[in-house]
N, C-alpha and C positions, 0 to 999 in steps of 0.2 A: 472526716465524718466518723462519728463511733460507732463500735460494731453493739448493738446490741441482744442479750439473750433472753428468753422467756425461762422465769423458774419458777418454782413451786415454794409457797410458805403455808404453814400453818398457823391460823387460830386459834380462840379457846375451841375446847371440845365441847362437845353437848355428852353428861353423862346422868343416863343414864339409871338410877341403882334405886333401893329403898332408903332413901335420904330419913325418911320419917323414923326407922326403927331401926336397923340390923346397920346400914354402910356409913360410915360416920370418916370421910374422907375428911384429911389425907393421911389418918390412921390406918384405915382400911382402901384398898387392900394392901397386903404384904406385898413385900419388895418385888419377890421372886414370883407374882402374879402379877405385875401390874404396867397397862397398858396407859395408861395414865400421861399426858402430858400437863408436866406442873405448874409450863410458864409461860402463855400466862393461863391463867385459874380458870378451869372448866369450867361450863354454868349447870346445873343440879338439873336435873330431871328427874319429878317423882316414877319412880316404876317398881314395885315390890315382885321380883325374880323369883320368891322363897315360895314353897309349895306346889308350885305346877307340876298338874296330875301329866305322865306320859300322855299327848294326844292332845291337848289342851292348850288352850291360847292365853294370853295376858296383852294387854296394851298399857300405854304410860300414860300420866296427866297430857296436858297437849304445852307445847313449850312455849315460852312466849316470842313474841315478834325475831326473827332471826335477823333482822337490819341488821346493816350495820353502818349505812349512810342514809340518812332519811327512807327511802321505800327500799334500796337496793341489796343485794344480799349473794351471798357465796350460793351459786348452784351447785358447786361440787363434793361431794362430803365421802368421806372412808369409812367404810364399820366396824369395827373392831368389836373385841366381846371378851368375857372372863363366865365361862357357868359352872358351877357348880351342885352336883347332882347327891342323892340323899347316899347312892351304892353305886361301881362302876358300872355302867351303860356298854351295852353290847358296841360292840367297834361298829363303827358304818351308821348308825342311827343321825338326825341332824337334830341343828336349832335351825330355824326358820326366822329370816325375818323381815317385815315389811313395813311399809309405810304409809299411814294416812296424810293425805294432803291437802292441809287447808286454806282458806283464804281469808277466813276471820278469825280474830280472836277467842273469838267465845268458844268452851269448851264444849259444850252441848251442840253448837252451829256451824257448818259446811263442814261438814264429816264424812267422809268416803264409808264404804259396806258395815254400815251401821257402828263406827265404832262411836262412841261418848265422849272423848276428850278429858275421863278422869281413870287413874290408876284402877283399874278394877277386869278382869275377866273379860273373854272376846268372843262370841262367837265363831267358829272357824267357815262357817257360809258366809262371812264377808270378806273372805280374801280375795276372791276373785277380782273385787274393787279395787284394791289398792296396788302400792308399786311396792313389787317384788325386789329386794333389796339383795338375797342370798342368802347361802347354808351353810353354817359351818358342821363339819362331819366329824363326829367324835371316834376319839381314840378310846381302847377302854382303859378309861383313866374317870374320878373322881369329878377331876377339874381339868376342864379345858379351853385353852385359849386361841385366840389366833387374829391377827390384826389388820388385818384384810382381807375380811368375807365377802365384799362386793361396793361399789360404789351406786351412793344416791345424788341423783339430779335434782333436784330441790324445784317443783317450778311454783310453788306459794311460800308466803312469810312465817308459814304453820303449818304445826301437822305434831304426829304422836308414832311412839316405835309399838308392833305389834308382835310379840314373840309366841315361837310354837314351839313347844316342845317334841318334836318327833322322837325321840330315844325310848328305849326300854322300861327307864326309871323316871323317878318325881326328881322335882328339884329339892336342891336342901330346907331343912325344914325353918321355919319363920324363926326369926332369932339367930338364926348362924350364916346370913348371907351376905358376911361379911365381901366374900370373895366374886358376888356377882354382879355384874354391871354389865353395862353395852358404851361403845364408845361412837361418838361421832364424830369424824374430825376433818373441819372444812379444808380443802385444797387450794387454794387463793392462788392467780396468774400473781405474778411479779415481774415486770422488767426491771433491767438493769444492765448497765454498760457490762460487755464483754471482759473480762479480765486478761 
């Protein structure tokens, strides 16, 4: 009888970025930023990162169907992130980030604390609705990264990333965000014979 192990593989990512204007992957981002898994090929998520005022929220288009067998789909996903800010950010300020959890497709329909399901502005009186996903807590630095802010449970085939900016400063300004994204990256069970 073989022995076998549970391991861990990775998917595409879900990223993330302003695909429409400023991130124009796999140009951007640069080497020495980038959290990026290239193989196989992320799937895009509209989210424009560029401008957020300190205090202020942003959410993403809503992604589509996360299957990946008929209805079934990865509950497990990692966050990862790249932000870049307009001046350095007091040390200790965060990104905030959460998730809406949907069950349809439509972007406008079954949306958690009011969010829309299109790239555009959040109110932050909806957070309390959604699933808190974690913080990444900046350094004072420009740009910071970090590839394991927290992990999300997935429990619908949809939903949209909602970012807060808690720091000191705006994000960089529209046209040079190049450098900012969010990463999702599913955790997939694997067995396989013990080696």
């Amino acid at each position: 009888m073989s022995t076998q192990e549970m391991l861990v593989k990775t998917g595409s990512q879900l990223l993330f970025a302003d695909h429409a204007t400023d991130f124009d992957y796999p140009t951007d981002p640069t080497a020495a930023n980038s959290i990026i898994i290239a193989s196989p090929a992320p799937v895009e998520v509209q989210m424009n990162l560029s401008v957020i005022a300190a205090a202020a929220a942003w959410q993403s288009a809503k992604t589509a169907s996360l299957a990946r067998t008929g209805s079934a789909f990865v509950d497990e996903w990692m966050l990862g992130a790249c932000m870049e800010s307009t001046a350095t950010p007091a040390a200790g300020g965060t990104f905030d980030f959460y998730w809406n959890p949907s069950s349809n497709a439509t972007a406008a329909s079954g949306n958690s604390g009011g969010a829309s399901g299109v790239d555009e502005a959040f109110a932050v009186a909806g957070l309390t609705q959604l699933i808190r996903i974690g913080s990444m807590i900046v350094r004072a630095a420009v740009i910071n990264i970090q590839s394991d802010i927290g992990v999300l449970r997935l429990p619908h085939l949809y939903g949209s990333m909602i970012m807060v900016n808690s720091t000191s400063v705006a994000m960089v300004a529209d046209g040079d965000a190049d450098e900012c994204y969010i990463t999702l990256t599913p955790n997939i069970p694997d067995s396989q014979a013990a080696a």
